[in-house]
C-alpha positions in Angstrom: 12.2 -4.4 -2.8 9.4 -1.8 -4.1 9.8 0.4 -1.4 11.5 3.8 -1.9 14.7 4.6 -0.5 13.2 6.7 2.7 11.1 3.5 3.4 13.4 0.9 3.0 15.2 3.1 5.6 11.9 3.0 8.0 10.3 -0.5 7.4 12.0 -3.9 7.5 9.9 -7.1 5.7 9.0 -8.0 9.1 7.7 -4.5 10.2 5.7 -5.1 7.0 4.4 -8.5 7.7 4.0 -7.1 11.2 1.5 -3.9 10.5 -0.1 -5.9 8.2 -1.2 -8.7 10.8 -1.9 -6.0 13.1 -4.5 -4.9 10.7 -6.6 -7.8 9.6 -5.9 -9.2 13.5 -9.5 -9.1 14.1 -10.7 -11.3 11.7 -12.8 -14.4 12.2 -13.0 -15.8 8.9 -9.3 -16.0 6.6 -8.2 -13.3 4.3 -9.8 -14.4 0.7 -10.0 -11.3 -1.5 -7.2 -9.2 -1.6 -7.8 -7.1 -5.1 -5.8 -3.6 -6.2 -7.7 -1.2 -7.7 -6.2 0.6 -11.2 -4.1 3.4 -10.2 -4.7 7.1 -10.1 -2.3 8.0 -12.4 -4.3 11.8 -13.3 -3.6 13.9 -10.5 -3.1 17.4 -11.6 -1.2 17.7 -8.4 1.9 15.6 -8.6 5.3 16.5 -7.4 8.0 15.7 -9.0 8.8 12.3 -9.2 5.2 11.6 -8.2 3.2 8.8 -10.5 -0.2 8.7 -8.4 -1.5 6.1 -5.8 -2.9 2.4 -5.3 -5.7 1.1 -3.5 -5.6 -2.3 -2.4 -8.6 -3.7 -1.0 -8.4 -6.7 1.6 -11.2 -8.4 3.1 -13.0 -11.8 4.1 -16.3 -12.8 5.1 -16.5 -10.2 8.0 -13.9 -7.6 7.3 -12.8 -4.8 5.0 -9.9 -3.3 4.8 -7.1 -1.8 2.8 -3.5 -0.3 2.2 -3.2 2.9 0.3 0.4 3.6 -1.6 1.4 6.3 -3.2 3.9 5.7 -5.9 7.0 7.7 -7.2 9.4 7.2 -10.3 13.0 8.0 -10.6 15.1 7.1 -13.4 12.3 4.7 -14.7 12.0 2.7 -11.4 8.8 2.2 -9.9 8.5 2.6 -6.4 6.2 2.8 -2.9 6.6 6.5 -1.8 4.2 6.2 1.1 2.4 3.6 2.6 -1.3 3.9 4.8 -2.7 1.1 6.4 -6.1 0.6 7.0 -9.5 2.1 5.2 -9.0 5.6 4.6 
């Protein structure tokens, strides 16, 4: 429901739940930290629409890794512009 139009459009809740798996797949020990980072809301850089990005950090005993998403606004609604999976 957070994703942007253009993404809702590309990725179902199971294409989610699928690159997501995909990504932490190698893991021995479960997933048991799983912490977002305050956004970068500053960028001089920003489009139009543009509100900054999210870092969300995933890990467990033997793994890190994360999903970046960059985050747009349109008529006062939040919303998941881009999505990167893994550590950047």
């Amino acid at each position: 429901a957070m994703l942007g139009d253009a993404l809702q459009a590309e990725l179902s809740a199971d294409d989610l739940r699928r690159e997501y798996t995909e990504m932490v797949d190698y893991a021995e020990s479960p997933i048991d930290e799983v912490e977002a980072m305050p956004p970068d809301t500053d960028s001089a850089d920003a489009a139009q629409g543009e509100r900054g990005w999210l870092y969300v950090a995933i890990g467990s005993d033997d793994i890190a890794e994360a999903v970046s998403l960059s985050l747009g606004e349109t008529d006062g609604r939040l919303y998941v512009r881009e999505l990167e999976w893994g550590r950047p």
